[in-house]
Residue, then its C-alpha position, 0 to 999 in steps of 0.5 A: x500500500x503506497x502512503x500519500x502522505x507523512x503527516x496529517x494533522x486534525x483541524x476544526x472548520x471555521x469558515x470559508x473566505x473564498x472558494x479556495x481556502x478554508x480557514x482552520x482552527x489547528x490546536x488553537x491557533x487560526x490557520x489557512x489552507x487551500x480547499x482543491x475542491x473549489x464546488x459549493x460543498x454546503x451540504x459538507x462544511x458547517x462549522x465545528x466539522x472536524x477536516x484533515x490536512x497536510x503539510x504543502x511543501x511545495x516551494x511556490x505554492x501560496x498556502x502551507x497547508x492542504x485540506x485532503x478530507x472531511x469527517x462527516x460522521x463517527x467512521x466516515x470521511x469524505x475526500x475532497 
C-alpha cells in the first residue's frame, strides 16, 4: 500500500473566505489552507466539522497547508 502522505494533522472548520481556502482552527491557533475542491460543498462544511490536512511543501505554492478530507460522521470521511 503506497502512503500519500507523512503527516496529517486534525483541524476544526471555521469558515470559508473564498472558494479556495478554508480557514482552520489547528490546536488553537487560526490557520489557512487551500480547499482543491473549489464546488459549493454546503451540504459538507458547517462549522465545528472536524477536516484533515497536510503539510504543502511545495516551494511556490501560496498556502502551507492542504485540506485532503472531511469527517462527516463517527467512521466516515469524505475526500475532497
Amino acid at each position: 500500500m503506497k502512503v500519500l502522505y507523512d503527516t496529517i494533522l486534525k483541524a476544526i472548520y471555521i469558515g470559508r473566505p473564498n472558494r479556495f481556502v478554508v480557514t482552520l482552527d489547528l490546536n488553537g491557533e487560526s490557520v489557512l489552507a487551500h480547499l482543491p475542491n473549489p464546488g459549493r460543498m454546503w451540504e459538507l462544511l458547517f462549522t465545528g466539522v472536524t477536516m484533515y490536512i497536510v503539510p504543502h511543501d511545495k516551494p511556490d505554492g501560496a498556502m502551507a497547508l492542504l485540506s485532503c478530507s472531511i469527517q462527516t460522521t463517527a467512521t466516515m470521511w469524505r475526500n475532497i
